[in-house]
N, C-alpha and C positions, 0 to 999 in steps of 0.2 A: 692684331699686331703683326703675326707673320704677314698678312698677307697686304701688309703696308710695305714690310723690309721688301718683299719679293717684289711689289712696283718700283718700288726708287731704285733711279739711277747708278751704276757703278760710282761716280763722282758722288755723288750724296751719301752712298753706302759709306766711302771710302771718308770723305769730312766727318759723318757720324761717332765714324768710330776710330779714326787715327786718334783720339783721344782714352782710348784703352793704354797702348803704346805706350807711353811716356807711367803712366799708372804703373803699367808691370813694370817695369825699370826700377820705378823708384819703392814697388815693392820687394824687389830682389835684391836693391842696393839696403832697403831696410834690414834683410836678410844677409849679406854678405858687401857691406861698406867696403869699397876702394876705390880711389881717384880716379881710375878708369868709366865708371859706372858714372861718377857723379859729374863728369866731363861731358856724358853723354845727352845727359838733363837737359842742357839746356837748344841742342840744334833738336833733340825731339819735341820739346816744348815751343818752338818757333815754328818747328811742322806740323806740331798742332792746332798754331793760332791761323795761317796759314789756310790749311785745311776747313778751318773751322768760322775764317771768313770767308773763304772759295763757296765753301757750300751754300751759306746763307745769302752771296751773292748770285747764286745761281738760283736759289728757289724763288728770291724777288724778282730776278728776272723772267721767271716761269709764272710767276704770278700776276708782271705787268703785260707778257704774252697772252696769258688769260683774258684779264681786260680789256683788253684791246681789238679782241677775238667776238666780245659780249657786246649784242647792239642797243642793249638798253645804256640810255644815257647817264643812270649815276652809277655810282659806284658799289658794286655788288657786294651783300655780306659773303659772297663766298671768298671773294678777296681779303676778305678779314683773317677767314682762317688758313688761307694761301698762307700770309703774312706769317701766321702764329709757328704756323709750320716750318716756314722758315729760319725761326731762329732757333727749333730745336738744337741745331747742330751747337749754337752760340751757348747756351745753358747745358750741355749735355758734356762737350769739350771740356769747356772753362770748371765747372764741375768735376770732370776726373784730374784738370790741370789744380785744381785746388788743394784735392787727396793727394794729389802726387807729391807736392811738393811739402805736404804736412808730414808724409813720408820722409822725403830726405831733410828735415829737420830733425825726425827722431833718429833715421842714421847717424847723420852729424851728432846726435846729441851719444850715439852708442860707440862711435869710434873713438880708437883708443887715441 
């Protein structure tokens, strides 16, 4: 596993994980609710989606680079798991945008 983070890209790093982001936020608004915080929700959550298509479209583009690259004529299973890997970022993102926002439910549900 490290030694997957240590190959990928700055850009891939950075879609991966701007989906932490917006989690802590809305763990700390869980922990200390105010309209400032909850304001905040939602331009990080937009940079998460963002992000989190940026990356997925760079790894299919890395993937059809691959192909392209291969001079056998079908289509390789390694491109399969190009593919898969690419959507990590889509399932990993949306994922912590899921907990986040489960989060500032229970804020809202704690503020006075």
């Amino acid at each position: 596993m490290i030694r997957v983070l240590s190959e990928a890209s700055l850009v891939a790093l950075a879609s991966l994980f701007m989906g932490v982001v917006p989690l802590a936020m809305a763990i700390v608004y869980v922990i200390w609710p105010s309209e400032q915080r909850l304001a905040l929700m939602r331009p990080l959550s937009l940079a998460t989606i963002f992000a989190v298509l940026s990356g997925s479209t760079l790894g299919v583009v890395n993937v059809f680079i691959a192909v392209s690259r291969n001079q056998a004529a079908s289509f390789p299973s390694l491109a399969w798991v190009g593919f898969a890997e690419a959507l990590v970022p889509v399932f990993f993102g949306f994922g912590c945008l899921t907990i986040a926002w489960l989060c500032v439910a229970v804020g809202l549900w704690r503020r006075p």
